[in-house]
Gaussian input, Z-matrix of N, CA and C with variables (Angstrom, degrees):
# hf/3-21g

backbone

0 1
 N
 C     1     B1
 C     2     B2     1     A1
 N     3     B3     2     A2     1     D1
 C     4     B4     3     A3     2     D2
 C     5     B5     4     A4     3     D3
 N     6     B6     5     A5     4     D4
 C     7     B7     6     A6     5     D5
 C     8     B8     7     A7     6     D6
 N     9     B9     8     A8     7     D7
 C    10    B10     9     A9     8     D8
 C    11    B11    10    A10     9     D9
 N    12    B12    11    A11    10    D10
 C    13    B13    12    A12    11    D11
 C    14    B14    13    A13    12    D12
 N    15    B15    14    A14    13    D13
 C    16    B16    15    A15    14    D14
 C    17    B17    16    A16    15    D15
 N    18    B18    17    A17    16    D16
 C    19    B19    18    A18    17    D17
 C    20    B20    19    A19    18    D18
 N    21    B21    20    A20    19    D19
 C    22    B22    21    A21    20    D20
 C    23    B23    22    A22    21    D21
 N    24    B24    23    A23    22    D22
 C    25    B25    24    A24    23    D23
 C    26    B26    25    A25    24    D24
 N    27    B27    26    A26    25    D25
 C    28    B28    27    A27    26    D26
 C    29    B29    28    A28    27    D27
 N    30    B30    29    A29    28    D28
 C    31    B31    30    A30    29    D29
 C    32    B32    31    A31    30    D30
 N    33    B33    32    A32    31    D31
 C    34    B34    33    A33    32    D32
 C    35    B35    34    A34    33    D33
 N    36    B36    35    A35    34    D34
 C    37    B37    36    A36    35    D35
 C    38    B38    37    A37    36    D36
 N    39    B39    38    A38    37    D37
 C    40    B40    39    A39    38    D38
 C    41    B41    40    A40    39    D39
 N    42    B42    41    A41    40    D40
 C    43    B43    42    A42    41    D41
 C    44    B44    43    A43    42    D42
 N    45    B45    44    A44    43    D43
 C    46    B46    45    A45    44    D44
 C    47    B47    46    A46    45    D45
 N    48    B48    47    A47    46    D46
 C    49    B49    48    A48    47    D47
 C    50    B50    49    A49    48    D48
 N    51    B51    50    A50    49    D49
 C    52    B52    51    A51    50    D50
 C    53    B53    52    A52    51    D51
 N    54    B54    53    A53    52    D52
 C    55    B55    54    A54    53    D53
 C    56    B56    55    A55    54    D54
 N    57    B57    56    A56    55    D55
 C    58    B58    57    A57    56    D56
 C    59    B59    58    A58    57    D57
 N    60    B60    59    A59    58    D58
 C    61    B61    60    A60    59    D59
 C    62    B62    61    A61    60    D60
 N    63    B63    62    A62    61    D61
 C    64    B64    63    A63    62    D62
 C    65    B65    64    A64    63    D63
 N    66    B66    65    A65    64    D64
 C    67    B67    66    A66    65    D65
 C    68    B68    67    A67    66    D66
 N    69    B69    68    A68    67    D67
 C    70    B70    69    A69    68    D68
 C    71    B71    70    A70    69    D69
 N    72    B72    71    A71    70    D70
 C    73    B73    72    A72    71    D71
 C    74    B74    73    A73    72    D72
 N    75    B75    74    A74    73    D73
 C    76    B76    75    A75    74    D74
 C    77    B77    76    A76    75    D75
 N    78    B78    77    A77    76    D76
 C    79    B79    78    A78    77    D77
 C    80    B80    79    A79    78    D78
 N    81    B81    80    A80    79    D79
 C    82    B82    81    A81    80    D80
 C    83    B83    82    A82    81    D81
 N    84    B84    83    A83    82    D82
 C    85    B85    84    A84    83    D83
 C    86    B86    85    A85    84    D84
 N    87    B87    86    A86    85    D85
 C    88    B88    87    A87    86    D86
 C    89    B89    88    A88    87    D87
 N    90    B90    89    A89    88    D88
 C    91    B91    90    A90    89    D89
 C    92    B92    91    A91    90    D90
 N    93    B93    92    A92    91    D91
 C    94    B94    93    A93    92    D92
 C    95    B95    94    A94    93    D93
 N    96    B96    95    A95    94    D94
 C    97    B97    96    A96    95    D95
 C    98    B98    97    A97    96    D96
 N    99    B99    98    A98    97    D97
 C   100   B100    99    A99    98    D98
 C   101   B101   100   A100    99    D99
 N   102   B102   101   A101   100   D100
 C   103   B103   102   A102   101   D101
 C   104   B104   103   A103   102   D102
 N   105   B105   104   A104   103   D103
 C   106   B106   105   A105   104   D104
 C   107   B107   106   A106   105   D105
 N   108   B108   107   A107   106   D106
 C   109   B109   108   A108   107   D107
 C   110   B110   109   A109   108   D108
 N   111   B111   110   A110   109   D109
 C   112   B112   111   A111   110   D110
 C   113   B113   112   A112   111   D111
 N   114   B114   113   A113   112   D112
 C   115   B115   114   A114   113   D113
 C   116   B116   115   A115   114   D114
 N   117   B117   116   A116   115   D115
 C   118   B118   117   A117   116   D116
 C   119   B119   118   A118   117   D117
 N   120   B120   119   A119   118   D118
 C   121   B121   120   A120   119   D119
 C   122   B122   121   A121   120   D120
 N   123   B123   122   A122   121   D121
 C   124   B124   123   A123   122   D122
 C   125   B125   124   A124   123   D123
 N   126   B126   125   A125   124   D124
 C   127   B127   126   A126   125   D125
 C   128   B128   127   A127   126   D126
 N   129   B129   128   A128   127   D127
 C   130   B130   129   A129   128   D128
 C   131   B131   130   A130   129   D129
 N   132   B132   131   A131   130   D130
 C   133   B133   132   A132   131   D131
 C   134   B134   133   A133   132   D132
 N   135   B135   134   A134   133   D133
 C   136   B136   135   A135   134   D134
 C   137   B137   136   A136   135   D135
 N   138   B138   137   A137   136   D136
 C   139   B139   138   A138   137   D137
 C   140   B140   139   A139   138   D138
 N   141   B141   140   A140   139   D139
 C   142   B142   141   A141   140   D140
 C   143   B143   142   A142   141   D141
 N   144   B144   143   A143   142   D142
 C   145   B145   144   A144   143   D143
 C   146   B146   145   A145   144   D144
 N   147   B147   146   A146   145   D145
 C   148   B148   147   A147   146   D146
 C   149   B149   148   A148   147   D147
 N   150   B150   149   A149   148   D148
 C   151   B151   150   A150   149   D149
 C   152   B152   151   A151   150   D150
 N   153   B153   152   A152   151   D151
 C   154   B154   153   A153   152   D152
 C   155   B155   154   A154   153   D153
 N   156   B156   155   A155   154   D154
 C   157   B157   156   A156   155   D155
 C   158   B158   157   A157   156   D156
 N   159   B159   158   A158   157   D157
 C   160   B160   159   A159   158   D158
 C   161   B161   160   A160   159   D159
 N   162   B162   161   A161   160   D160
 C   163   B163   162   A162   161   D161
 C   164   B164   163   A163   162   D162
 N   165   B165   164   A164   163   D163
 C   166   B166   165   A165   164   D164
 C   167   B167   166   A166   165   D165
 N   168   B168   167   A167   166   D166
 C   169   B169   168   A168   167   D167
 C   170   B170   169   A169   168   D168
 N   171   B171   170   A170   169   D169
 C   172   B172   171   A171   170   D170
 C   173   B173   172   A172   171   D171
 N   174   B174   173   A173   172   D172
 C   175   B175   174   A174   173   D173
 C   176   B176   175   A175   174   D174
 N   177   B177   176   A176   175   D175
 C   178   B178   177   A177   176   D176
 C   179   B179   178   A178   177   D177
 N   180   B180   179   A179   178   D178
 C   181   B181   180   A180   179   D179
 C   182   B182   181   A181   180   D180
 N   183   B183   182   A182   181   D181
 C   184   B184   183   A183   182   D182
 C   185   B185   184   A184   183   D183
 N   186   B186   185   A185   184   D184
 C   187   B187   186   A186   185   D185
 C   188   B188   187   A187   186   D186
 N   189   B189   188   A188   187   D187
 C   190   B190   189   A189   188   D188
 C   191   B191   190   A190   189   D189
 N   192   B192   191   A191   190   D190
 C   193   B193   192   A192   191   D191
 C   194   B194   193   A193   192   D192
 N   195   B195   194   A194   193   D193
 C   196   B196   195   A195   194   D194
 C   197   B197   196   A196   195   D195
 N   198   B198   197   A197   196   D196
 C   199   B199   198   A198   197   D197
 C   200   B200   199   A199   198   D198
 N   201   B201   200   A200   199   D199
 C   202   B202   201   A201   200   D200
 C   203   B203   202   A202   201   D201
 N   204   B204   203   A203   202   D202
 C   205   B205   204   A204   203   D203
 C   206   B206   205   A205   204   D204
 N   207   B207   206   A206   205   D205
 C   208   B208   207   A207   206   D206
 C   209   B209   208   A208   207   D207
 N   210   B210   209   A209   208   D208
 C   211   B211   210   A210   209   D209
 C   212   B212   211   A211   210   D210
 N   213   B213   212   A212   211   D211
 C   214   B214   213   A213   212   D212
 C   215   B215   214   A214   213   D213
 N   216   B216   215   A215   214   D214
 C   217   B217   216   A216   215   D215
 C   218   B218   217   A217   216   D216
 N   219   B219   218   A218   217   D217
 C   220   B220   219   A219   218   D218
 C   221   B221   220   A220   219   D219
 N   222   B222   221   A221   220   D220
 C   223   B223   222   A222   221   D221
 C   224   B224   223   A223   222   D222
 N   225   B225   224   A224   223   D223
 C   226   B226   225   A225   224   D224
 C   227   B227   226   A226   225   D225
 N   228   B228   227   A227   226   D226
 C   229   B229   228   A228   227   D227
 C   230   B230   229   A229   228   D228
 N   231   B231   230   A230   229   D229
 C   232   B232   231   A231   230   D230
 C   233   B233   232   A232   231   D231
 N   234   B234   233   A233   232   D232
 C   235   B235   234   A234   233   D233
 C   236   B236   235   A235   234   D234
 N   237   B237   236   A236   235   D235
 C   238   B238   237   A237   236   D236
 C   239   B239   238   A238   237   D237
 N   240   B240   239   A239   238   D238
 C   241   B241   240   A240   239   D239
 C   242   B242   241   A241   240   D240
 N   243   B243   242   A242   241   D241
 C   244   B244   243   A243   242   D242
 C   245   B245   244   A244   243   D243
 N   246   B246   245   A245   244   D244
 C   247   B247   246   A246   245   D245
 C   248   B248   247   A247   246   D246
 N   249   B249   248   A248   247   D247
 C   250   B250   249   A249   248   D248
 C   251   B251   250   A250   249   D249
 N   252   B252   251   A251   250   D250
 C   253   B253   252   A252   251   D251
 C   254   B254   253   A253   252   D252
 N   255   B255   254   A254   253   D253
 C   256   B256   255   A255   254   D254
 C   257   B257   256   A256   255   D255
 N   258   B258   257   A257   256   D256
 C   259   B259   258   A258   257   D257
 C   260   B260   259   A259   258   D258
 N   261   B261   260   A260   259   D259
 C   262   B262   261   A261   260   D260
 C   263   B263   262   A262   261   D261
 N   264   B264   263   A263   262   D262
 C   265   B265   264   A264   263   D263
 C   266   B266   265   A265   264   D264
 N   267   B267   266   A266   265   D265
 C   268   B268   267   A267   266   D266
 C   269   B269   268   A268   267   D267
 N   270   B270   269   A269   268   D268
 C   271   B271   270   A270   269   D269
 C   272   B272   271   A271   270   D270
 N   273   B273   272   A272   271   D271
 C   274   B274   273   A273   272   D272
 C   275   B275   274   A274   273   D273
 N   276   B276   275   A275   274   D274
 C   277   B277   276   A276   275   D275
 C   278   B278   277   A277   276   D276
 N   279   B279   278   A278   277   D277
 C   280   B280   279   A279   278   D278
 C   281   B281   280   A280   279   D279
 N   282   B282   281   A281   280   D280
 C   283   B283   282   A282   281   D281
 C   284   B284   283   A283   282   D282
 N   285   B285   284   A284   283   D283
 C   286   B286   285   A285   284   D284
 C   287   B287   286   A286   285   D285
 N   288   B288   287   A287   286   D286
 C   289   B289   288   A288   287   D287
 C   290   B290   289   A289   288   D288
 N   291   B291   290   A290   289   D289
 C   292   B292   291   A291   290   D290
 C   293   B293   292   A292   291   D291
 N   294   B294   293   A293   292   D292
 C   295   B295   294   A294   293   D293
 C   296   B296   295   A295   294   D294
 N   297   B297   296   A296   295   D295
 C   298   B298   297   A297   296   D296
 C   299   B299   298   A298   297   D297
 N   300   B300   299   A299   298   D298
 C   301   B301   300   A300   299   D299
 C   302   B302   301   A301   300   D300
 N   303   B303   302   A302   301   D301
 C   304   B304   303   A303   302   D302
 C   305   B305   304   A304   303   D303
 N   306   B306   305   A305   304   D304
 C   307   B307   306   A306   305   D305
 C   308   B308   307   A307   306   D306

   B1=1.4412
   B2=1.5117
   B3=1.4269
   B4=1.1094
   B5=1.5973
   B6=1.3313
   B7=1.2110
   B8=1.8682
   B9=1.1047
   B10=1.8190
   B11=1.1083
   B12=1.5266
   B13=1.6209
   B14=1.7085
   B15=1.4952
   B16=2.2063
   B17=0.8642
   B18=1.7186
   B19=1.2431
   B20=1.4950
   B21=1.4437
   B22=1.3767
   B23=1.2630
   B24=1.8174
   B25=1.5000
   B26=1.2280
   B27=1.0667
   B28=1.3358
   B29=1.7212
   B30=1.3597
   B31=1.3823
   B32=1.6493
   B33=1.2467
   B34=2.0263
   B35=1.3067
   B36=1.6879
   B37=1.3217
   B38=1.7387
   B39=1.5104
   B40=1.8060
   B41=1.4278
   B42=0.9333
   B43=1.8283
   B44=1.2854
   B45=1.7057
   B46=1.3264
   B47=1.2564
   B48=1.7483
   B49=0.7203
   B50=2.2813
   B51=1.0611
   B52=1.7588
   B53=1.3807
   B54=1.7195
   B55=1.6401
   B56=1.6019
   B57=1.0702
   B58=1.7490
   B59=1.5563
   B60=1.7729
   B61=1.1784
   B62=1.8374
   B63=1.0614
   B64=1.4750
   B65=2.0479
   B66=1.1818
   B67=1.1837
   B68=1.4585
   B69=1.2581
   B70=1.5642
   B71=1.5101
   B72=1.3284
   B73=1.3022
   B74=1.5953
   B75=1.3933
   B76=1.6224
   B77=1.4261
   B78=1.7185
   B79=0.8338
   B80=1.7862
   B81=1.5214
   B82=1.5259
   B83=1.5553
   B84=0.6383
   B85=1.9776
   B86=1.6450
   B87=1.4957
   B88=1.2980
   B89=1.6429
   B90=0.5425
   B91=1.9273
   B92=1.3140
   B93=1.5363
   B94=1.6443
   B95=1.4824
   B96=1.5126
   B97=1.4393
   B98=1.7148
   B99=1.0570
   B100=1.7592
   B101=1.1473
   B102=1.4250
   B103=1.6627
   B104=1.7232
   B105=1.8387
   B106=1.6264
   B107=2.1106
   B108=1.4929
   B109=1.4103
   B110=2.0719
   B111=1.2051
   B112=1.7268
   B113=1.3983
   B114=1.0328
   B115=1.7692
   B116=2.1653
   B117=1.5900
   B118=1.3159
   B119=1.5791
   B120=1.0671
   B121=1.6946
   B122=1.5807
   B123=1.1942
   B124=1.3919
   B125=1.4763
   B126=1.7346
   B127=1.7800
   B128=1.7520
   B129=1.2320
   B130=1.2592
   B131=1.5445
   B132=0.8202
   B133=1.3428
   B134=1.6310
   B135=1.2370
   B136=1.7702
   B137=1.0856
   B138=1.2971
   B139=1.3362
   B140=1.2648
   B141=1.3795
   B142=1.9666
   B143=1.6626
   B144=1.3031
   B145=1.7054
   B146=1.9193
   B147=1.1962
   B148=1.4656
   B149=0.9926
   B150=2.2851
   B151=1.2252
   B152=1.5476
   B153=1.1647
   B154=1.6881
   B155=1.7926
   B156=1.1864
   B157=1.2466
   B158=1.4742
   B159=1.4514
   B160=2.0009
   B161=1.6899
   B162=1.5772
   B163=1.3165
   B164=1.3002
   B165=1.2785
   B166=1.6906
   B167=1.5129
   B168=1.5718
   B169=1.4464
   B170=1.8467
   B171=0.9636
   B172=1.2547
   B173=1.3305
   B174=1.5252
   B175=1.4241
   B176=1.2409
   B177=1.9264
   B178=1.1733
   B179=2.2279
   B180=1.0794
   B181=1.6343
   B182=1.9588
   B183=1.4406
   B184=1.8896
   B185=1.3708
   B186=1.8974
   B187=1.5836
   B188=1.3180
   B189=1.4340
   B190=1.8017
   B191=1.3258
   B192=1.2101
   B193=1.8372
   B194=1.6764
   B195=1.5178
   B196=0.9880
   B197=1.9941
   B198=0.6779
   B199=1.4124
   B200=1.6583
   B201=1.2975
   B202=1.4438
   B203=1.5511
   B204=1.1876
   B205=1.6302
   B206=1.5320
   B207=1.2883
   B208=1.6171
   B209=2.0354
   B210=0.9915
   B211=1.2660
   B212=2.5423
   B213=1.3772
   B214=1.5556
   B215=1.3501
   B216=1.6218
   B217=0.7758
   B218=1.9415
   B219=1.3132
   B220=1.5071
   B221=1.1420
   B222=1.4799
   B223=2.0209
   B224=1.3256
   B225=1.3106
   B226=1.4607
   B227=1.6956
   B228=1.5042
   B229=1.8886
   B230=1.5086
   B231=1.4044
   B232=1.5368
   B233=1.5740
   B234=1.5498
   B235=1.5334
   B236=1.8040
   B237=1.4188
   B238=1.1740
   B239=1.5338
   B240=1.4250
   B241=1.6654
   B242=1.8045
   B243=1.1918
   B244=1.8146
   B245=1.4532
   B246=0.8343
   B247=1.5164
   B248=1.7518
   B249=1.5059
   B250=1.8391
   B251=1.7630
   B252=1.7319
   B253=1.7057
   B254=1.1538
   B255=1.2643
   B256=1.3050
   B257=1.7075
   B258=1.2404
   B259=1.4821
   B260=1.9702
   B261=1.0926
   B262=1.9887
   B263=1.2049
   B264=1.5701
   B265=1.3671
   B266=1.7324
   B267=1.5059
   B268=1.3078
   B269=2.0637
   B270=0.8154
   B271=1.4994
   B272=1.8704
   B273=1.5681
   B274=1.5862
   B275=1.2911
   B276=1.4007
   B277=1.6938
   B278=1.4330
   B279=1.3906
   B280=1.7262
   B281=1.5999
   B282=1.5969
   B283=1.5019
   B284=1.5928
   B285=1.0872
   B286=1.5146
   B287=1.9015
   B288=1.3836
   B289=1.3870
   B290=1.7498
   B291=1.1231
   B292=1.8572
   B293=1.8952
   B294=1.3092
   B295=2.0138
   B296=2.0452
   B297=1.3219
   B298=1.8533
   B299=1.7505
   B300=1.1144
   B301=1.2907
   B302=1.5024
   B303=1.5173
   B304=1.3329
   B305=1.8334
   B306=1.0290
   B307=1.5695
   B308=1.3394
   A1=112.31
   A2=112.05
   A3=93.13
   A4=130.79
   A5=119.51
   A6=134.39
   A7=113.14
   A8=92.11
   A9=115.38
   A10=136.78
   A11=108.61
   A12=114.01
   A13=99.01
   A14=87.70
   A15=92.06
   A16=84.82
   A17=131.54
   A18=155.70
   A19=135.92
   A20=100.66
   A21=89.56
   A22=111.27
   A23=123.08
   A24=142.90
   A25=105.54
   A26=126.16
   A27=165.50
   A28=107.25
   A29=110.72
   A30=131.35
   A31=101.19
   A32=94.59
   A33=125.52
   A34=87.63
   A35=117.79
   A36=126.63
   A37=104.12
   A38=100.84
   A39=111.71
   A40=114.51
   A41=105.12
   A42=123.82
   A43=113.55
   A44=132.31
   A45=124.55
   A46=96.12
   A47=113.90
   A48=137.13
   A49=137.41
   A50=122.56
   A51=102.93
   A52=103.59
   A53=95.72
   A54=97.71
   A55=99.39
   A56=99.91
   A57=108.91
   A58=101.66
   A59=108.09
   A60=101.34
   A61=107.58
   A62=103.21
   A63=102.89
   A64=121.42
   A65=103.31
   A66=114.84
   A67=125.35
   A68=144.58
   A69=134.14
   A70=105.44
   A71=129.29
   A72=105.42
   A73=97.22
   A74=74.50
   A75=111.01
   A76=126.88
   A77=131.67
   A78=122.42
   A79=99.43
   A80=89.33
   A81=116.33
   A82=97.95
   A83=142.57
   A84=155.13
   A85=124.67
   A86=107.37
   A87=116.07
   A88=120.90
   A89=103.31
   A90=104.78
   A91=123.68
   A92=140.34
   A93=129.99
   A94=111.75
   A95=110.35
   A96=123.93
   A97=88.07
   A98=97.70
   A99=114.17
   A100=109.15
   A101=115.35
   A102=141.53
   A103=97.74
   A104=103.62
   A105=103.50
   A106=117.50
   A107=82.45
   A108=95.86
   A109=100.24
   A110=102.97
   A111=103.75
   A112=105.37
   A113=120.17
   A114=117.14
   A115=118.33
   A116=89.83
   A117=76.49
   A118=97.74
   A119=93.63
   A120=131.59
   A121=104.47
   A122=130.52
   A123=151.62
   A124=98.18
   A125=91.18
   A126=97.41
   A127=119.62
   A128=120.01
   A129=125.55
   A130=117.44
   A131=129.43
   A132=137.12
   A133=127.05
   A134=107.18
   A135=123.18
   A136=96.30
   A137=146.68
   A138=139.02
   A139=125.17
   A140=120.48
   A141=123.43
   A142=101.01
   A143=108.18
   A144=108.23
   A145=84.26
   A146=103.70
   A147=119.77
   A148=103.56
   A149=139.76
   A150=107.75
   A151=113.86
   A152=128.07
   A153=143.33
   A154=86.54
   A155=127.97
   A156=135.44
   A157=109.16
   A158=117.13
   A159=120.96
   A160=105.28
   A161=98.99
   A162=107.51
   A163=106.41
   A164=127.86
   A165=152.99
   A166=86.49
   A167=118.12
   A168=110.05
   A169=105.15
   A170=135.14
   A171=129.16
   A172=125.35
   A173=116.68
   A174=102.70
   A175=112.35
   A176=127.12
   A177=139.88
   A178=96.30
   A179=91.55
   A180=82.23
   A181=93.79
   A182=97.05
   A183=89.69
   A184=139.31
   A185=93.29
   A186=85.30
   A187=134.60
   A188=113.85
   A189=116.69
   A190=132.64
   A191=87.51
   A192=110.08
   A193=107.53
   A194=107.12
   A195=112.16
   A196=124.40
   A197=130.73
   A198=154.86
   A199=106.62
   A200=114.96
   A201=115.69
   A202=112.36
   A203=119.49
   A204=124.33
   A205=124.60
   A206=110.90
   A207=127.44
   A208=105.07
   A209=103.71
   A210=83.60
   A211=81.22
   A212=96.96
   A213=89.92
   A214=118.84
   A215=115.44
   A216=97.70
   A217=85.83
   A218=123.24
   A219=125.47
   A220=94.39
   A221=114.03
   A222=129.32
   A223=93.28
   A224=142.67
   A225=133.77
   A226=120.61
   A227=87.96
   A228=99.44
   A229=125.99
   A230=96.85
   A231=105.24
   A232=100.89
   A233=137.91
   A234=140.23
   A235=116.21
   A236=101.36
   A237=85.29
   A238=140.35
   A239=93.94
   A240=112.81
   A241=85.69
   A242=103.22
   A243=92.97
   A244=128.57
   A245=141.37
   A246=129.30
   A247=117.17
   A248=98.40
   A249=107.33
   A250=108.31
   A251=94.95
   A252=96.65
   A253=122.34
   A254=123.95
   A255=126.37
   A256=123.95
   A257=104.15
   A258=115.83
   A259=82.68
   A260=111.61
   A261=97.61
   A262=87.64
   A263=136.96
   A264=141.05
   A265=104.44
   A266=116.63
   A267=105.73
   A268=91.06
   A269=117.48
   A270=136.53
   A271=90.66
   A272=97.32
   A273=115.94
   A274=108.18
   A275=128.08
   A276=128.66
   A277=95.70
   A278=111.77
   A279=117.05
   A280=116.07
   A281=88.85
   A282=99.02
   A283=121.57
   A284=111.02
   A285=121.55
   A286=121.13
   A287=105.61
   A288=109.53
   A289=83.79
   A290=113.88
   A291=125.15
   A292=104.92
   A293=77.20
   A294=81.34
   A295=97.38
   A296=82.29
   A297=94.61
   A298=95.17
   A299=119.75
   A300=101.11
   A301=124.91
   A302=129.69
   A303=99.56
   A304=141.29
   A305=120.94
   A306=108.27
   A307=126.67
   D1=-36.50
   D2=164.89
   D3=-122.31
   D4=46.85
   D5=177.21
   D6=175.16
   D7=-153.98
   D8=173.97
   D9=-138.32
   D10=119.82
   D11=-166.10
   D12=-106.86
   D13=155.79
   D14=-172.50
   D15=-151.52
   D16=130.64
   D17=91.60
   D18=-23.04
   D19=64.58
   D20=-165.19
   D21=-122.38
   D22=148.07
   D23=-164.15
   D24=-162.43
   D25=174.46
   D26=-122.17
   D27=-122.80
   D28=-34.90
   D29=-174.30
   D30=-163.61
   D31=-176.91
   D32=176.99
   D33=-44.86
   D34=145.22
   D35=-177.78
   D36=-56.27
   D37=-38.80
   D38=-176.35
   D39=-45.72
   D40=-37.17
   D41=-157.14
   D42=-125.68
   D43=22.06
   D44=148.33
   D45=-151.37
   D46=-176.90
   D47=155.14
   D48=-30.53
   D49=70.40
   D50=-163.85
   D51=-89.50
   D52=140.17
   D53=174.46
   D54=-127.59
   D55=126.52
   D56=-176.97
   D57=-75.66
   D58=142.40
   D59=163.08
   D60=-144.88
   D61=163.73
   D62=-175.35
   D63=-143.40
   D64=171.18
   D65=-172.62
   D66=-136.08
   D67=147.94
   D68=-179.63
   D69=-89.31
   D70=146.65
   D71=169.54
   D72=-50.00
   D73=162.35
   D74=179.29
   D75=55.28
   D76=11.48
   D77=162.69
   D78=-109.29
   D79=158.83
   D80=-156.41
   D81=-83.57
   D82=-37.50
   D83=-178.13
   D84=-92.77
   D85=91.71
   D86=157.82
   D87=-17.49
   D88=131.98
   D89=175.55
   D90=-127.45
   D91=116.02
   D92=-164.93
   D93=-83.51
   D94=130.06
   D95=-152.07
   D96=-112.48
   D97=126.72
   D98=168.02
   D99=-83.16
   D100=123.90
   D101=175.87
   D102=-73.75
   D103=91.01
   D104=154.09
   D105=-26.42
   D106=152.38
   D107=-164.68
   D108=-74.24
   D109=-21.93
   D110=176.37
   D111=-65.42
   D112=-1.10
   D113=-178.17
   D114=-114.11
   D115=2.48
   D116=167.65
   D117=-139.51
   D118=155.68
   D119=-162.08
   D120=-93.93
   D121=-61.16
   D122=-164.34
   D123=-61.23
   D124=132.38
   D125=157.23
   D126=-57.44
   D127=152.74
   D128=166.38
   D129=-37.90
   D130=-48.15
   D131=176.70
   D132=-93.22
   D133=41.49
   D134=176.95
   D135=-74.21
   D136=159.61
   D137=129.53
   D138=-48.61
   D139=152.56
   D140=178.75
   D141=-64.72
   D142=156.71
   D143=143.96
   D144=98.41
   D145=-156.28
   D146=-152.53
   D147=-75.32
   D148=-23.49
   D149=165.50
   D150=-63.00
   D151=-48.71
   D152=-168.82
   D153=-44.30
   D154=-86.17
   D155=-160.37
   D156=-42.31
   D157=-43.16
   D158=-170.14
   D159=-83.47
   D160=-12.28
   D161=-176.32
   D162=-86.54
   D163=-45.68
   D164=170.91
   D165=-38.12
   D166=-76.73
   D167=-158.42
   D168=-73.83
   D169=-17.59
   D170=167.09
   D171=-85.55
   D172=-1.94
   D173=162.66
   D174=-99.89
   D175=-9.71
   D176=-176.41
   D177=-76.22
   D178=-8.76
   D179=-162.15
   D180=-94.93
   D181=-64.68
   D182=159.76
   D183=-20.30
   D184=-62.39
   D185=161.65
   D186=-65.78
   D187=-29.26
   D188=158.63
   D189=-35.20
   D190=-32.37
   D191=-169.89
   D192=-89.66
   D193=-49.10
   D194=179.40
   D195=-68.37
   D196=-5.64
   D197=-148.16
   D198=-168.47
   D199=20.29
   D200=163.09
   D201=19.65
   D202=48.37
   D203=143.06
   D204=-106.00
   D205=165.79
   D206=-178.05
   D207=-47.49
   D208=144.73
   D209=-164.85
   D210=-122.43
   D211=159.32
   D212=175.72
   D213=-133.25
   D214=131.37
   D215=58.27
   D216=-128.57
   D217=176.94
   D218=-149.75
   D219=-130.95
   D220=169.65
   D221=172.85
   D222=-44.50
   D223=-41.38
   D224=-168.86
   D225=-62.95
   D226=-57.16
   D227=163.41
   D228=-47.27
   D229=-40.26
   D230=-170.92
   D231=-83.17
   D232=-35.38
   D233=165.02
   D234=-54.84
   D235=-37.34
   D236=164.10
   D237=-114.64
   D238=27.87
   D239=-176.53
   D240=-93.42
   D241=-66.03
   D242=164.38
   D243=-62.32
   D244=-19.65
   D245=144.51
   D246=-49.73
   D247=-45.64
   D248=168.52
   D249=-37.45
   D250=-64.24
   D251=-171.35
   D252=-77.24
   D253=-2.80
   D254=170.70
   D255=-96.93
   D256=-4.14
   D257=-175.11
   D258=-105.55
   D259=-21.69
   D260=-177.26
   D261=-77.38
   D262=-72.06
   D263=-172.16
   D264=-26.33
   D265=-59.92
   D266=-151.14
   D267=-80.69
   D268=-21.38
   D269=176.91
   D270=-38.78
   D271=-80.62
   D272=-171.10
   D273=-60.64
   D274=-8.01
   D275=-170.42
   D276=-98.20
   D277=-42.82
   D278=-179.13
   D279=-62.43
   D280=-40.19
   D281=-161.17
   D282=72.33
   D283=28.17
   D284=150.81
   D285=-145.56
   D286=-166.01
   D287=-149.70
   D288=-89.62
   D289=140.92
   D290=164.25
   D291=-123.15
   D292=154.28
   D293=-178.79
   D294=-104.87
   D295=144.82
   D296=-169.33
   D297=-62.28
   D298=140.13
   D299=161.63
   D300=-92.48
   D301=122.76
   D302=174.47
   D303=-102.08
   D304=-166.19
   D305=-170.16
   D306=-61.17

């Protein structure tokens, strides 16, 4: 709402490198946003690309386990990532705008 977020790589978030970038509303120029250090898991020396990333989500799942909290992303994420693609599908079948529904 109030700007623009980009996910952007080379390939599938799984299988390359992602560098987030963002914008305020109303300015015209993407800008590359550094991922705080509380968000990665991986030793310094992982490799880029799909080990770093399968490694990212498997050390996020350990610590879930380990410290018995919710771990993400969950049956919920994944219901409404498909509700997401299925509301674009019926979107592009209608040929107009539909609102996602969420859980």
């Amino acid at each position: 709402r109030e700007g623009t977020l980009v996910a952007c790589g080379n390939n599938s978030p799984q299988l390359s490198e992602v560098h987030p970038q963002g914008a305020k509303a109303g300015a015209d120029t993407l800008r590359d946003i550094d991922i705080p250090a509380k968000y990665i898991y991986m030793l310094d020396d992982m490799p880029a690309g799909m080990p770093y990333n399968v490694g990212q989500m498997y050390a996020a799942f350990g610590k879930a386990i380990r410290v018995e909290e919710p771990c993400q992303p969950d049956f919920a994420t994944a219901v409404s990532l498909h509700r997401f693609i299925d509301t674009v599908r019926a979107s592009s079948e209608q040929g107009n705008a539909l609102v996602v529904p969420t859980i």
